[in-house]
Backbone and ligand atoms as CSV (ligand in chain L), in Angstrom:
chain,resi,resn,atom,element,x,y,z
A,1,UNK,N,N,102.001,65.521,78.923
A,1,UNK,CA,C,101.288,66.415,79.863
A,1,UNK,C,C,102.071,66.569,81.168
A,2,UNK,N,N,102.155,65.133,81.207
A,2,UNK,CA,C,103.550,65.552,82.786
A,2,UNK,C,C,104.608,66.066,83.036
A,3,UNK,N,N,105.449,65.871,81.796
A,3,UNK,CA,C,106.514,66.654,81.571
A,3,UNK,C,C,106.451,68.478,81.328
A,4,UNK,N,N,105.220,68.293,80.878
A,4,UNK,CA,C,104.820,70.131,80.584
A,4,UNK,C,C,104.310,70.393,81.856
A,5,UNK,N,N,104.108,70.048,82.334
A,5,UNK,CA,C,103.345,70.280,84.195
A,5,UNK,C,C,105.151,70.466,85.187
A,6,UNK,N,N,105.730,69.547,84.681
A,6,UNK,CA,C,107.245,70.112,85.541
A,6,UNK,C,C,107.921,70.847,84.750
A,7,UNK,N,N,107.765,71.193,83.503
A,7,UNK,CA,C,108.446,72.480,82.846
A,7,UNK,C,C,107.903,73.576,83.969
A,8,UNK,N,N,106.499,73.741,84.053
A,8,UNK,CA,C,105.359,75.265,84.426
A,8,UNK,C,C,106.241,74.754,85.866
A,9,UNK,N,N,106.194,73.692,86.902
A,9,UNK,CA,C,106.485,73.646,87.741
A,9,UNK,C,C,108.289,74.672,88.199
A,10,UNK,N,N,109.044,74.311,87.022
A,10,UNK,CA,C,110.170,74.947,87.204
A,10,UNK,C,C,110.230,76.419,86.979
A,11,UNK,N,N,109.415,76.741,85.844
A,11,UNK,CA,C,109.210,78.525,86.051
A,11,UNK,C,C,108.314,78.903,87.073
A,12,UNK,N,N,107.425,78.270,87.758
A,12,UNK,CA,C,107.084,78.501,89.152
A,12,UNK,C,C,108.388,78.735,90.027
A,13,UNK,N,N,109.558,78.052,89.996
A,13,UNK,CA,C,110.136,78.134,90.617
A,13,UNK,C,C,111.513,79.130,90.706
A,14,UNK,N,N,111.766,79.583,89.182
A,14,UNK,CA,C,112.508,80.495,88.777
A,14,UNK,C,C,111.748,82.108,89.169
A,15,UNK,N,N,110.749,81.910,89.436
A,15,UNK,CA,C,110.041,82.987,89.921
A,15,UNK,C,C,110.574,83.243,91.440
A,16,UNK,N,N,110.201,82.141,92.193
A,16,UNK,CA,C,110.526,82.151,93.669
A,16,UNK,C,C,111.934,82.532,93.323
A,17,UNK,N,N,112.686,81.961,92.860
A,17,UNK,CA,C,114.592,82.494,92.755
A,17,UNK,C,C,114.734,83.845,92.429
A,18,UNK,N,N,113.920,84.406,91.742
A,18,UNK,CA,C,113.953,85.660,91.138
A,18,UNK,C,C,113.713,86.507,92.698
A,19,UNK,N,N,112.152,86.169,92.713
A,19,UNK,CA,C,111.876,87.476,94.061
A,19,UNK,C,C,112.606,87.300,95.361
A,20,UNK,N,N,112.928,85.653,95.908
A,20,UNK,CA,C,113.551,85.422,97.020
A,20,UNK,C,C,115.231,85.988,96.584
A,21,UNK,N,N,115.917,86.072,95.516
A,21,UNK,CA,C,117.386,86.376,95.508
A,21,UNK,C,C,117.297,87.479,95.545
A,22,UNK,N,N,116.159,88.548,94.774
A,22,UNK,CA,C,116.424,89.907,94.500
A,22,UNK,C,C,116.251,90.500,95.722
A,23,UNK,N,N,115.014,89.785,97.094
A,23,UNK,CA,C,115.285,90.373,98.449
A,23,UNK,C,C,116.433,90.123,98.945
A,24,UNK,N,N,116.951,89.035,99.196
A,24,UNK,CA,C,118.439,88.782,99.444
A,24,UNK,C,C,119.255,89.411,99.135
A,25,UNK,N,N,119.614,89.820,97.776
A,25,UNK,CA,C,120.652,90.607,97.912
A,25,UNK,C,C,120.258,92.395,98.042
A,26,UNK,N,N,119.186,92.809,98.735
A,26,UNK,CA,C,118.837,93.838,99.329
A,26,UNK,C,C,119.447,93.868,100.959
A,27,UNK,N,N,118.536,92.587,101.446
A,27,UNK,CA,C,119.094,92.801,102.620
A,27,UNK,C,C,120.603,92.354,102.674
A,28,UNK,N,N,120.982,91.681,102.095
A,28,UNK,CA,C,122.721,91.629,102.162
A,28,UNK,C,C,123.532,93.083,102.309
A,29,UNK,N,N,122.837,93.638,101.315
A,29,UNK,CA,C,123.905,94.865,100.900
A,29,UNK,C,C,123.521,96.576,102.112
A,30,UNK,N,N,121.976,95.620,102.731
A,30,UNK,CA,C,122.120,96.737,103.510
A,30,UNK,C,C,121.174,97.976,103.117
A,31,UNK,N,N,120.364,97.653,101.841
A,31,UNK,CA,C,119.783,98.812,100.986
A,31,UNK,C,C,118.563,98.936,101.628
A,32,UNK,N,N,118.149,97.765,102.010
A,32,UNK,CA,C,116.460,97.501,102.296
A,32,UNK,C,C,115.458,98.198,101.661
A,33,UNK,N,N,115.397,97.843,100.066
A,33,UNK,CA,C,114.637,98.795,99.219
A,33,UNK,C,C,113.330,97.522,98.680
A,34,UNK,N,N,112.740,97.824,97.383
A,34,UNK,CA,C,112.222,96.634,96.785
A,34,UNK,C,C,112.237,97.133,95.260
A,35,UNK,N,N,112.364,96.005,94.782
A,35,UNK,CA,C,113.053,96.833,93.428
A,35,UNK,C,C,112.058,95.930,92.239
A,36,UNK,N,N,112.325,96.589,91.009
A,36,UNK,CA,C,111.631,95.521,89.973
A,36,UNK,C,C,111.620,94.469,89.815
A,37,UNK,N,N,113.007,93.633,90.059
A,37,UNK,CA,C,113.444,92.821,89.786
A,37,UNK,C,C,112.349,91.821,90.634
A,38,UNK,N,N,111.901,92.100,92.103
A,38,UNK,CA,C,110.911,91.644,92.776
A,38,UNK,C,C,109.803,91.258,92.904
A,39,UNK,N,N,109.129,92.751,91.181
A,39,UNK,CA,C,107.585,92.444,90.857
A,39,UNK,C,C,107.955,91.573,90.029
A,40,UNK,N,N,109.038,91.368,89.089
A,40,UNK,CA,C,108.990,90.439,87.963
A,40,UNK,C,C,108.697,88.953,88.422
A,41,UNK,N,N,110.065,88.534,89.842
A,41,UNK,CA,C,109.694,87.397,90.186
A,41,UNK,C,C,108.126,86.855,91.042
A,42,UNK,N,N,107.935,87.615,91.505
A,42,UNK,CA,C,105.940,87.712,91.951
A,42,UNK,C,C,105.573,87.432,90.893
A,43,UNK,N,N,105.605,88.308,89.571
A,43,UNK,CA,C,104.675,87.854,88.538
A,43,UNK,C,C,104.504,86.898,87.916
A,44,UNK,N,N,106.200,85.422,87.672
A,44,UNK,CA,C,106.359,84.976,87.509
A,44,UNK,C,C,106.068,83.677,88.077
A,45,UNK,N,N,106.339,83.586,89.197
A,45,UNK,CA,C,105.723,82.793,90.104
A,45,UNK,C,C,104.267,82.966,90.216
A,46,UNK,N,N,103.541,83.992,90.179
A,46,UNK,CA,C,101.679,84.148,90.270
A,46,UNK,C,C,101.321,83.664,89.190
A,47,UNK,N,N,101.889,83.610,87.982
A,47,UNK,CA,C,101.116,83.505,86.595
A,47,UNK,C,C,101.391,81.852,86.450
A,48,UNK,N,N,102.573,81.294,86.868
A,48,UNK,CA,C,103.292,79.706,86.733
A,48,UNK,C,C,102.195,78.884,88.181
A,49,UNK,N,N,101.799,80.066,88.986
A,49,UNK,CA,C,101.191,78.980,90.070
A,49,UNK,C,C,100.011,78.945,89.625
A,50,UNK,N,N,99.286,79.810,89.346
A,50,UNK,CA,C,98.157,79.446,88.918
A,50,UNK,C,C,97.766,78.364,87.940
A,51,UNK,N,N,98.402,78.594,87.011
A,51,UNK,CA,C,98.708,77.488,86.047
A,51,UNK,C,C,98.666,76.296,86.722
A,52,UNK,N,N,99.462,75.995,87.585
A,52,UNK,CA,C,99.609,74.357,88.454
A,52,UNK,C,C,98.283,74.837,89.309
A,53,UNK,N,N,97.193,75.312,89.594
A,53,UNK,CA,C,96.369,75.237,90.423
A,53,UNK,C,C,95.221,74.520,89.765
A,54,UNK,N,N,95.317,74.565,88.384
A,54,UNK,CA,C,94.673,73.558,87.518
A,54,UNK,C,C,94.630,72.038,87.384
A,55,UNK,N,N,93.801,71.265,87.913
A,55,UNK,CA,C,94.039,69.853,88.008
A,55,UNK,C,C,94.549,69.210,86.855
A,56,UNK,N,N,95.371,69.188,86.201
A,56,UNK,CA,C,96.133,68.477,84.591
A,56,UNK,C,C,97.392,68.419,84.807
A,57,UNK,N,N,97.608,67.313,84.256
A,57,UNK,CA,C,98.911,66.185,84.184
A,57,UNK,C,C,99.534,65.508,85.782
A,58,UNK,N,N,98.116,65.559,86.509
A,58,UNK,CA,C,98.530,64.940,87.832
A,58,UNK,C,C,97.685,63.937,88.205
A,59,UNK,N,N,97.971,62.693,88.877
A,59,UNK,CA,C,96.925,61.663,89.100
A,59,UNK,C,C,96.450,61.704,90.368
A,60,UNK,N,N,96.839,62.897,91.475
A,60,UNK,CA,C,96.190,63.354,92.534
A,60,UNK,C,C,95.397,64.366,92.717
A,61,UNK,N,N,94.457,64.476,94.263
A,61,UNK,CA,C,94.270,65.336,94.019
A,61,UNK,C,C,94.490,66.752,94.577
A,62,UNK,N,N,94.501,68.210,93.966
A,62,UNK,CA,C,95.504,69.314,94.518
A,62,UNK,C,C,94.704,69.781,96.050
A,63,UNK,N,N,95.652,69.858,96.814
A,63,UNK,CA,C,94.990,70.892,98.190
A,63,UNK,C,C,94.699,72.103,97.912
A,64,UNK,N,N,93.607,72.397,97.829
A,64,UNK,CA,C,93.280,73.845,97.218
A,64,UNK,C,C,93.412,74.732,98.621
A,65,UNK,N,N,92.738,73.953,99.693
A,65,UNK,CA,C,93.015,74.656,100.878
A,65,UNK,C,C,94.596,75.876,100.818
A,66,UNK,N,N,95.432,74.643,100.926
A,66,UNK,CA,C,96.833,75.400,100.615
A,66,UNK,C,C,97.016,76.023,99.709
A,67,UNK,N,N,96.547,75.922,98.648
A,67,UNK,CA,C,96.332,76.908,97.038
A,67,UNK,C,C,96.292,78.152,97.446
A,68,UNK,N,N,95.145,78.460,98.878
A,68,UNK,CA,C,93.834,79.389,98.534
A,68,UNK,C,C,94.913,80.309,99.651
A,69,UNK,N,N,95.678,79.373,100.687
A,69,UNK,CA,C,96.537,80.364,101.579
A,69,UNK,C,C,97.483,80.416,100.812
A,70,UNK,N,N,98.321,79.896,99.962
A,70,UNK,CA,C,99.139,80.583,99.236
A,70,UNK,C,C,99.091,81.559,98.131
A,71,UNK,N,N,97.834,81.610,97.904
A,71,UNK,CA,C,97.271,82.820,96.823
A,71,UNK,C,C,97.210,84.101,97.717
A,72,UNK,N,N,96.340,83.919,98.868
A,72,UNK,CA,C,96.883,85.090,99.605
A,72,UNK,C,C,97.535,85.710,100.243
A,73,UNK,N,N,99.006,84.794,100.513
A,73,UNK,CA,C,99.808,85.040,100.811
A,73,UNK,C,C,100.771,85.660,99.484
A,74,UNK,N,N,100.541,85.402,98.303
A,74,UNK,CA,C,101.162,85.904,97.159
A,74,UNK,C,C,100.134,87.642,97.156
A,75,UNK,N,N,99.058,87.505,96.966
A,75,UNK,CA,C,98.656,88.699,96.861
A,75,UNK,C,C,98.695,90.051,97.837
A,76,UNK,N,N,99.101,89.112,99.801
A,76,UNK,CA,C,100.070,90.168,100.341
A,76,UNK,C,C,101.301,90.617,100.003
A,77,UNK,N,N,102.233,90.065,99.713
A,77,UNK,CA,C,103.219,90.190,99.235
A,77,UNK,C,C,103.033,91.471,98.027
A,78,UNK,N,N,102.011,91.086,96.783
A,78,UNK,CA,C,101.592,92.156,95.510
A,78,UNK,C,C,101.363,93.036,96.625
A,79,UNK,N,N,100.854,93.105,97.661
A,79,UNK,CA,C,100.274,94.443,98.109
A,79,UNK,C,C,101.590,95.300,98.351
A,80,UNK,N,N,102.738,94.697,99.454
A,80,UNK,CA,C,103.596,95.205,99.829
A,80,UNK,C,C,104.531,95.843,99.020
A,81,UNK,N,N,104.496,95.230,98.125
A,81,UNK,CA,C,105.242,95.673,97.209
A,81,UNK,C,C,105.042,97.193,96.154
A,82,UNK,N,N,103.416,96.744,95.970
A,82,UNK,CA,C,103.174,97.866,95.342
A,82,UNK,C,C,103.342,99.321,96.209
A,83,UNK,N,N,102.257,98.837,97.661
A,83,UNK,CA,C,102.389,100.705,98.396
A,83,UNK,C,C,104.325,100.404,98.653
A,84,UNK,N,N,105.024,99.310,99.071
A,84,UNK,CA,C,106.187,99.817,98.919
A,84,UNK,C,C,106.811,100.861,98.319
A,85,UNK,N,N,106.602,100.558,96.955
A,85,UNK,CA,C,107.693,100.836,95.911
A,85,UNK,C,C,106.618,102.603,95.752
A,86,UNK,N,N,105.562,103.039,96.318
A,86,UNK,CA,C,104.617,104.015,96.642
A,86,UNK,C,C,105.567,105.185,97.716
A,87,UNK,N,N,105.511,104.235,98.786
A,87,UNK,CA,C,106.840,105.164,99.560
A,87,UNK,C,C,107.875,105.434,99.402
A,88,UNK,N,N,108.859,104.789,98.821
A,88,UNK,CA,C,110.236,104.849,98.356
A,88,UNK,C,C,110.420,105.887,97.577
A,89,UNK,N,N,108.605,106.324,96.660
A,89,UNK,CA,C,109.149,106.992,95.676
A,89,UNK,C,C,108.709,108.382,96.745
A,90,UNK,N,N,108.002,108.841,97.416
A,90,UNK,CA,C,107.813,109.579,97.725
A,90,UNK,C,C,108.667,110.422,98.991
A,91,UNK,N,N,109.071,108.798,99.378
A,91,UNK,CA,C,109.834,109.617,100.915
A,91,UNK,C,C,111.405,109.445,100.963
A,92,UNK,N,N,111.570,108.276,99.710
A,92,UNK,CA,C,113.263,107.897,99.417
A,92,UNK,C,C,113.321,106.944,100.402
A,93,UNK,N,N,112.447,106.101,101.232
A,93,UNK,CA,C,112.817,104.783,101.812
A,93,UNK,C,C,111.690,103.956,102.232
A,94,UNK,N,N,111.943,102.925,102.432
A,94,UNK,CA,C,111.058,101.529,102.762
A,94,UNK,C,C,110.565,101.479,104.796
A,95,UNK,N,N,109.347,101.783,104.833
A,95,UNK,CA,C,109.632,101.616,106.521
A,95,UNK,C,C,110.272,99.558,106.707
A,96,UNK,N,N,111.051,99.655,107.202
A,96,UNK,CA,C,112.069,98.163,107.582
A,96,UNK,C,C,110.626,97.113,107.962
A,97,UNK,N,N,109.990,97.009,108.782
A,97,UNK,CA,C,108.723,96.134,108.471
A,97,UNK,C,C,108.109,95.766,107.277
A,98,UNK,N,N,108.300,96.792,106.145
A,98,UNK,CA,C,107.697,96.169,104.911
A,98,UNK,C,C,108.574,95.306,104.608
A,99,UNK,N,N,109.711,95.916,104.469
A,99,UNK,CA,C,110.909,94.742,103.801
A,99,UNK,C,C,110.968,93.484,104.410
A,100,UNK,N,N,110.935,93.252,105.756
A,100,UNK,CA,C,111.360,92.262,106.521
A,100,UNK,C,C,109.837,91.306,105.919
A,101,UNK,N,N,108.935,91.268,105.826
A,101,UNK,CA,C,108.043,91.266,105.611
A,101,UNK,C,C,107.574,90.941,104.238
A,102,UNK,N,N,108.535,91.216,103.019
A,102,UNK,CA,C,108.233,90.484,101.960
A,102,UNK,C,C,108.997,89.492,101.923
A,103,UNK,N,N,110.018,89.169,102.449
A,103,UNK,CA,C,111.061,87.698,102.242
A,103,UNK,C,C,110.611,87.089,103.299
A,104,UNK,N,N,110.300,87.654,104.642
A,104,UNK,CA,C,109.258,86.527,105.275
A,104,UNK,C,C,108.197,85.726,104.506
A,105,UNK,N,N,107.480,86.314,104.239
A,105,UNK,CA,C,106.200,85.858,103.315
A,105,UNK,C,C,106.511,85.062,102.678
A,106,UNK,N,N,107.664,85.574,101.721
A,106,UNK,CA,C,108.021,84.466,100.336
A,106,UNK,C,C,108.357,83.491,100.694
A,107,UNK,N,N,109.285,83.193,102.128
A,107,UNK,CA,C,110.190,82.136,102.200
A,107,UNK,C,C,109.068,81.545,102.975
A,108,UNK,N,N,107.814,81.657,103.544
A,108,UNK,CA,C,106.765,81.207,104.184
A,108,UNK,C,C,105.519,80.373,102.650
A,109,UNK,N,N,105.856,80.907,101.950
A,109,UNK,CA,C,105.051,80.286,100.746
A,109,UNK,C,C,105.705,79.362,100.193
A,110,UNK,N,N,107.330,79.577,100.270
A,110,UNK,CA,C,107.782,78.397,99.916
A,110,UNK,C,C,107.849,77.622,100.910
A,111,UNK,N,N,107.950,77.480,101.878
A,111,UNK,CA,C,107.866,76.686,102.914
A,111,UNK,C,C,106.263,75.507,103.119
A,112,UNK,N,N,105.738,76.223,102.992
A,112,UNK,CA,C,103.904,75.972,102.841
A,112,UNK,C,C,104.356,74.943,101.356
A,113,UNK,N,N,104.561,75.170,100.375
A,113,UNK,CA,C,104.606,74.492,99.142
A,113,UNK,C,C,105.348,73.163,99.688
A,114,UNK,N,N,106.729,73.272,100.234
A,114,UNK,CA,C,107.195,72.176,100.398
A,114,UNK,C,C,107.032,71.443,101.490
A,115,UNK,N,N,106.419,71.692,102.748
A,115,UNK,CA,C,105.979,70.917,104.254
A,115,UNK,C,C,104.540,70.595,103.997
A,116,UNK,N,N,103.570,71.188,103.688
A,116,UNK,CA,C,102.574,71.298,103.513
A,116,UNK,C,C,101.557,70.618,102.552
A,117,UNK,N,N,101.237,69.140,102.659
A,117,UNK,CA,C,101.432,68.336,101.933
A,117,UNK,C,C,99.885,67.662,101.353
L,1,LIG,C1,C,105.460,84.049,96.293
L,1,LIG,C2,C,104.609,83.108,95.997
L,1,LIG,C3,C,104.937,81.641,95.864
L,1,LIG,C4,C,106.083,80.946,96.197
L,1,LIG,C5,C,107.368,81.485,96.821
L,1,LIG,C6,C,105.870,79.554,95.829
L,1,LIG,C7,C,106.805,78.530,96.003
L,1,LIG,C8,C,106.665,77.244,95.557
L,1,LIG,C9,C,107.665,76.194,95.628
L,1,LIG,C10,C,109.058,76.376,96.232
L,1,LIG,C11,C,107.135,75.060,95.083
L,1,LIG,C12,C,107.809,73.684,94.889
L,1,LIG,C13,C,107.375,72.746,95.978
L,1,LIG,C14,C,107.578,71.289,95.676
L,1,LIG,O1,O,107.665,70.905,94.513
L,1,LIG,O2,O,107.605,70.518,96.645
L,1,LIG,C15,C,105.779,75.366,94.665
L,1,LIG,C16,C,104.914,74.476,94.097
L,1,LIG,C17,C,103.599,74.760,93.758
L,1,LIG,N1,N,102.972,75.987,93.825
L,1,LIG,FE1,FE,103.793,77.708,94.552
L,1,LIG,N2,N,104.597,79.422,95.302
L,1,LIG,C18,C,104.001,80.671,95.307
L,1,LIG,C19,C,102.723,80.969,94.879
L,1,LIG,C20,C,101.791,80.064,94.390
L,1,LIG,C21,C,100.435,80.359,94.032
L,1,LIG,C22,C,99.774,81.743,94.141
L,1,LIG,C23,C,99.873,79.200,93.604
L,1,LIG,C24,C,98.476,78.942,93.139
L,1,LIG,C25,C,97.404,79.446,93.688
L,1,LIG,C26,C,100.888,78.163,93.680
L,1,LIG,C27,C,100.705,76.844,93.311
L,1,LIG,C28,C,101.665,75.843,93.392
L,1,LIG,C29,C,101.443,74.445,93.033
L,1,LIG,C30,C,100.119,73.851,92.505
L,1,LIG,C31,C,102.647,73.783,93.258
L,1,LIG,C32,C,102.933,72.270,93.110
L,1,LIG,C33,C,103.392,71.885,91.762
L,1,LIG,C34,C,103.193,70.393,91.553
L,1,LIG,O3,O,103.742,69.597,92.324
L,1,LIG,O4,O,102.440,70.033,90.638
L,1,LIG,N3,N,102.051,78.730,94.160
L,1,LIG,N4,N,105.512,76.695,94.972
């Protein structure tokens, strides 16, 4: 059970790599867009966290408190993303606050996961 609890734990985390690299190399290159590659890692990470929000294969017990702000901090993020990828299609760009604004978030949820104890 524990070992399957840090498997889910690591595709929780291949999720975060997914959406945190795919903003990264947006803002690297200068594009400031949001792309699929972004909902995939959200989805990945939402579907793997929930999963760990379930009390099994742990002998503590979970802070749901922090659960409940990192759920909505994941489901701002779903928001941004969606009217994002809403404007892009309509106007051909991202207003720069959304963008700045989803890798804030993310790197704020991961942050919360790992200080936040
Ligand atoms: C973009 C959204 C999210 C990001 C970037 C993220 C990031 C992370 C990271 C980096 C860790 C590893 C921390 C560590 O092991 O010290 C983690 C663990 C965890 N996350 Fe998330 N997370 C997100 C969303 C969620 C959601 C929505 C939930 C559930 C409501 C959740 C539940 C958990 C749990 C329970 C763990 C601890 C696993 C364990 O030790 O058993 N996460 N998260």
């Amino acid at each position: 059970m524990e070992i399957l609890r840090h498997i889910v734990v690591l595709i929780h985390l291949v999720g975060f790599a997914v959406l945190f690299g795919a903003w990264v190399v947006e803002a690297v290159n200068g594009r400031r867009r949001v792309t699929r590659l972004m909902d995939w890692g959200l989805a990945i990470a939402a579907v793997a966290g929930l999963v760990l929000a379930a009390p099994w294969g742990i002998e503590y017990d979970l802070n749901y408190v922090k659960l409940g702000v990192k759920l909505v901090i994941l489901l701002a993020i779903g928001a941004l993303l969606g009217i994002g990828a809403g404007r892009q299609r309509k106007t051909g760009s991202l207003p720069p606050a959304m963008f700045w604004a989803i890798g804030v978030l993310t790197l704020t949820n991961a942050a919360i996961a790992v200080i936040w104890r």
